[in-house]
FIKOLLUM-725964 format. One line per field, with one value per residue (C-alpha): residue number from 1; y, z, x. Coordinates in Angstrom, 1 decimal. Each point is the difference from the previous one (the first is absolute). Layout:
// residues N
pos NUM;... $
Y Y;... $
Z Z;... $
X X;... $
This chain:
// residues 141
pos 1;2;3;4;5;6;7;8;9;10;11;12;13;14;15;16;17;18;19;20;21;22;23;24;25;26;27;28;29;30;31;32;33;34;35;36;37;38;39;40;41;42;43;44;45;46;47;48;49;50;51;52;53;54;55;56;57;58;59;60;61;62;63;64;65;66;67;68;69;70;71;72;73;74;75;76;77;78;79;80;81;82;83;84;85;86;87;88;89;90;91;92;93;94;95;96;97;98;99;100;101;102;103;104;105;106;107;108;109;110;111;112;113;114;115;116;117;118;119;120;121;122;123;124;125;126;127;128;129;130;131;132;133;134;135;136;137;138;139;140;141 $
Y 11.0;3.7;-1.8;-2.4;2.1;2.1;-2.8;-1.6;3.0;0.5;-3.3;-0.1;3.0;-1.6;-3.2;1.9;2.3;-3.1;-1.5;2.7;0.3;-3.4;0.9;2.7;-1.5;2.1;-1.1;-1.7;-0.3;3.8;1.3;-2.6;1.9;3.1;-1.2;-0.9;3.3;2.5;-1.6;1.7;2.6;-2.8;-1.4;3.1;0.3;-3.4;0.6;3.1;-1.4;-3.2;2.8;2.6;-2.1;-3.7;-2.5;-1.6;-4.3;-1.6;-2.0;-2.1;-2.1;-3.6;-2.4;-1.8;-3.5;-1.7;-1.7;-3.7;-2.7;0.0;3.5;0.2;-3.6;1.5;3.6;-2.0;-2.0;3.0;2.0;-2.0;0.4;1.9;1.8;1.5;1.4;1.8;3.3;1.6;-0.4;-3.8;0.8;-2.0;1.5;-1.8;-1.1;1.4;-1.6;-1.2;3.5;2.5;-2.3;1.1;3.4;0.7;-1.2;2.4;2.8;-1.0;-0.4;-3.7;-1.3;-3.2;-0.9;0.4;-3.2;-0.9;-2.6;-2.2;-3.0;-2.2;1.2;-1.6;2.5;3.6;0.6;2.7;1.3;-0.1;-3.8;-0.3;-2.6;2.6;2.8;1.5;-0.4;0.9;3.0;1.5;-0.6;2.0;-2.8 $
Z 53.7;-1.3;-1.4;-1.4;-2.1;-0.7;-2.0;-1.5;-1.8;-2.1;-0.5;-1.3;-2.3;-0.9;-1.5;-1.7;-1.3;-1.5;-1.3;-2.0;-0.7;-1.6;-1.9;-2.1;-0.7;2.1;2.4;2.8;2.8;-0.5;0.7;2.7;2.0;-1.2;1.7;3.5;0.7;-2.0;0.6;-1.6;-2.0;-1.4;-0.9;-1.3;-2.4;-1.4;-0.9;-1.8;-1.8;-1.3;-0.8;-1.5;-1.4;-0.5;-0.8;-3.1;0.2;-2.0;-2.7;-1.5;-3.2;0.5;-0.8;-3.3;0.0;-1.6;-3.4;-0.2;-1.5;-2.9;-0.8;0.1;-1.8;-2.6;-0.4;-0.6;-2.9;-1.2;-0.1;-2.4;-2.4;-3.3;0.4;-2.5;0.4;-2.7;0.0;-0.8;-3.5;0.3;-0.9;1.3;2.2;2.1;0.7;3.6;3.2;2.5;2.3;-3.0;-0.1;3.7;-1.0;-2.8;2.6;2.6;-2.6;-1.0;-3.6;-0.2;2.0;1.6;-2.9;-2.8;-1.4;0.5;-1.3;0.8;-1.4;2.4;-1.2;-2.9;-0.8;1.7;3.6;1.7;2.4;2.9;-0.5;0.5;3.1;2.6;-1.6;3.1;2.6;-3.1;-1.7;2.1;3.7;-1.4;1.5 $
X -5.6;1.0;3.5;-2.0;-1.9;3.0;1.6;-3.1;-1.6;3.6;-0.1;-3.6;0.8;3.2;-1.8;-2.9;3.2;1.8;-3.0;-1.7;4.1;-0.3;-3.3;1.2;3.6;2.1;3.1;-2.2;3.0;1.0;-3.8;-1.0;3.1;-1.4;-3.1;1.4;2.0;-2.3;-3.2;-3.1;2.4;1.9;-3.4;-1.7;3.1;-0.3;-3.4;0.6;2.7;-2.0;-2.8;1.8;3.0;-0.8;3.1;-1.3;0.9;2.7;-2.1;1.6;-0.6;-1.5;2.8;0.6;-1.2;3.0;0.3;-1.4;3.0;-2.8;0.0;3.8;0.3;-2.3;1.7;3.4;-1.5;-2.3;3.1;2.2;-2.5;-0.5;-3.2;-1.9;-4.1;-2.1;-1.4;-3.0;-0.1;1.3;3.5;2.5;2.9;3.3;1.8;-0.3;1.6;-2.4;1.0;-0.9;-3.2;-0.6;1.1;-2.7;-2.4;0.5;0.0;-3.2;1.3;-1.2;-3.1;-1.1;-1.7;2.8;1.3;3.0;2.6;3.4;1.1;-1.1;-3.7;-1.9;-2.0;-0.3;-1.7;-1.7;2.7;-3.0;0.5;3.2;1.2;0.5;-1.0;-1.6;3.4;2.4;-1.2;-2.8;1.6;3.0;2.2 $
């Protein structure tokens, strides 16, 4: 019974060593053996560790949902375009490409709601109602 208990209170502490390990993101094999042949030391150091100096997790970005066949068939035919919008005071301005377009966008110099204008057009459009103005210009994509 006394060998018994000799090997199963290491390995007790050597589970509880490589989960709370596991919790706070550190290497879980190297502390569980730190567990079994120090025991309660081992232990009592993993705690002050995770106290004292806690492992931050990896974050990571969520990934990119990838570009729809639309989106990309739409860039292509947006993009071989002359574009021209109209500023504040209505003045006309382009030809832009379709990219410098995107460009003014993102630096805020043009808004969702300037008109904008390509030959395929008949008369001008808010860019907000553009086909695919939300996955083109806003998503970044």
């Amino acid at each position: 019974m006394e060998k018994f208990l000799t090997i199963l209170f290491p390995m007790i502490v050597s589970i509880i060593s490589y989960r709370l390990a596991k919790k706070n993101n550190r290497n879980k094999t190297l502390w569980a053996i730190n567990g079994f042949l120090f025991g309660i030391f081992a232990l009592t150091l993993l705690w002050i560790l995770n106290k004292y100096y806690p492992k931050k997790k990896l974050e990571l970005d969520p990934p990119k949902e990838p570009i729809s066949n639309q989106t990309l068939s739409l860039l292509d035919e947006y993009n071989n375009k002359f574009w021209y919008y109209l500023d504040n005071t209505n003045n006309q301005l382009g030809p832009f490409s379709f990219d410098a377009i995107k460009s003014f966008f993102h630096e805020k110099k043009i808004h969702s709601n300037t008109h904008v204008w390509n030959e395929d057009f008949s008369d001008w459009i808010k860019l907000e109602t553009l086909n695919g103005f939300k996955n083109i210009l806003i998503d970044k994509s």
